[in-house]
C-alpha positions as CSV (number, residue, x, y, z in Angstrom):
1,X,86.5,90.6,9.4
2,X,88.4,89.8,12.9
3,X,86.5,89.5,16.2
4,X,87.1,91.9,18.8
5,X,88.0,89.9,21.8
6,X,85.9,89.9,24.5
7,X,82.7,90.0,21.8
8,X,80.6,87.2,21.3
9,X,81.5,83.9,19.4
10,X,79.5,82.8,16.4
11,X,79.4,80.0,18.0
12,X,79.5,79.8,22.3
13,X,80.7,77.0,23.9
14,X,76.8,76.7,25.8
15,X,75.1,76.0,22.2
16,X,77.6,73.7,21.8
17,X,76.7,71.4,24.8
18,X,72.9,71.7,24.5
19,X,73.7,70.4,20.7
20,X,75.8,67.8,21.9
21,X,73.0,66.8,25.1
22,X,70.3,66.8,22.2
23,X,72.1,64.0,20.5
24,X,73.5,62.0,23.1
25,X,71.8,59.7,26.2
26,X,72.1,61.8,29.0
27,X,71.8,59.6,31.9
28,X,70.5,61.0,35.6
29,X,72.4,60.4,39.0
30,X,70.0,57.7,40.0
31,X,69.6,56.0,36.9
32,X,73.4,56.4,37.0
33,X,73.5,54.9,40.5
34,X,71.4,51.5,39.2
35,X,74.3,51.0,36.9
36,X,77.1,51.8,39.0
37,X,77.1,47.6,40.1
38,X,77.0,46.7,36.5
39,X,79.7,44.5,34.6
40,X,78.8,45.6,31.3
41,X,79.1,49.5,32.2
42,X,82.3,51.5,33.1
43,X,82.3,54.9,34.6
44,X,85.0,56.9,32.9
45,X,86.4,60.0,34.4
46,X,87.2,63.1,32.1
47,X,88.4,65.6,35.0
48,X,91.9,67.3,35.7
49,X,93.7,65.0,37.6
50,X,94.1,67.7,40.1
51,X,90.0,67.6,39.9
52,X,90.0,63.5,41.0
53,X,92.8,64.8,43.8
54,X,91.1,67.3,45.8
55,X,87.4,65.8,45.0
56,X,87.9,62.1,44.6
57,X,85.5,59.8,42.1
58,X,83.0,58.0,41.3
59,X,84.0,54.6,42.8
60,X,85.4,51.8,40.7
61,X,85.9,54.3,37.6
62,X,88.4,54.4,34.7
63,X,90.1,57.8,34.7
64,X,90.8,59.1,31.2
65,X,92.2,63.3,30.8
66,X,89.9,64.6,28.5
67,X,92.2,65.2,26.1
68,X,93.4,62.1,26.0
69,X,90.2,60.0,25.4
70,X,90.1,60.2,21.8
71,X,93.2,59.0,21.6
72,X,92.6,56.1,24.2
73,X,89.3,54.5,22.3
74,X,90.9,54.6,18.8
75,X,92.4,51.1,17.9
76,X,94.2,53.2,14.8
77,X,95.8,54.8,18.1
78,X,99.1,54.6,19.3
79,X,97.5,55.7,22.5
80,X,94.9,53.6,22.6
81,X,93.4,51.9,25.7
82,X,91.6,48.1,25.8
83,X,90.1,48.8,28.1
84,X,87.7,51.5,27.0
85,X,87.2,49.5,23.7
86,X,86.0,46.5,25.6
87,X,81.7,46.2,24.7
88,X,81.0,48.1,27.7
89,X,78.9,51.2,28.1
90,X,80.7,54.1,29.0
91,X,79.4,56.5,31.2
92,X,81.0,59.9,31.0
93,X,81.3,62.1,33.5
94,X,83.2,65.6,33.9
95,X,82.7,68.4,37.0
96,X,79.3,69.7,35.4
97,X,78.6,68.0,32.5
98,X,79.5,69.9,29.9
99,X,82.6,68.4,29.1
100,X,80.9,64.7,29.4
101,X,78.7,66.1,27.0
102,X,80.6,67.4,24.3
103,X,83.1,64.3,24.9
104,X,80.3,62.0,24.5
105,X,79.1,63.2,21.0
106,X,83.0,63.5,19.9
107,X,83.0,60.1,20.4
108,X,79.4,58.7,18.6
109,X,80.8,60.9,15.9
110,X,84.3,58.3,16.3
111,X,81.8,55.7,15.5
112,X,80.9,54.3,19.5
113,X,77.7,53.7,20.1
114,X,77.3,52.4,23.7
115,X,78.5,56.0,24.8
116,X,76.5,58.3,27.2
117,X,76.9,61.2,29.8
118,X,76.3,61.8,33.1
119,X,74.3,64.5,33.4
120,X,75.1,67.3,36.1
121,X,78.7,65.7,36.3
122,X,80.7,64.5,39.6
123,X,79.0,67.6,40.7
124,X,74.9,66.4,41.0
125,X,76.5,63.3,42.0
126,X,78.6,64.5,44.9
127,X,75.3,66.6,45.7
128,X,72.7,64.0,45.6
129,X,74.9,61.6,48.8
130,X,76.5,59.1,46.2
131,X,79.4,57.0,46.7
132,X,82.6,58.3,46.6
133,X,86.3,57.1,46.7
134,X,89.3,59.3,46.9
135,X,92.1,59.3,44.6
């Protein structure tokens, strides 16, 4: 049977992320804020670059496209980053958190366990009068 577009998915992109937030570390802003100092964590950034242009970051931050990231952590990659394989915890963090979170259990599912997400994204961060740099 084919789906008539505009009717529901068997499976909605919402379900997804609370599956993926029950299975992850979700990490709050100021919990996220005690680690921001830290030399064995490293925010990554999953936005749009256009995103990090008009909004700017979390300061000190790796930026990695979403898209990308898989890519980037795989040593079996030929797109693979060092840096994001380097014993650090990585602290994901999208506009909203949904994209942290499904990233996040993508990449426990790759086999990294020091991964978590920051939940409410750039977003409860911005909100909440934490640091930020522009891009």
């Amino acid at each position: 049977m084919t789906r008539e577009p505009g009717s529901p998915l068997t499976r909605p992109s919402a379900d997804m992320v609370a599956e993926a937030r029950a299975s992850i570390e979700n990490i709050s802003v100021a919990d996220a804020a005690a680690l921001l100092e830290r030399d064995d964590v490293l925010f990554v950034d999953i936005r749009d670059p256009r995103e990090l242009a008009r909004l700017g970051t979390i300061p000190g931050s790796f930026r990695a496209p979403r898209g990308m990231l898989e890519f980037w952590v795989d040593p079996a990659s030929p797109y693979y980053k060092p840096a994001l394989d380097s014993g650090q915890k990585l602290v994901l963090f999208c506009g909203s958190g949904w994209r942290s979170a499904l990233t996040a259990k993508t990449l426990q599912e790759m086999g990294l366990d020091n991964v978590a997400h920051l939940d409410g994204g750039f977003t409860a961060w911005h909100e909440a009068g934490q640091p930020v740099e522009t891009v």
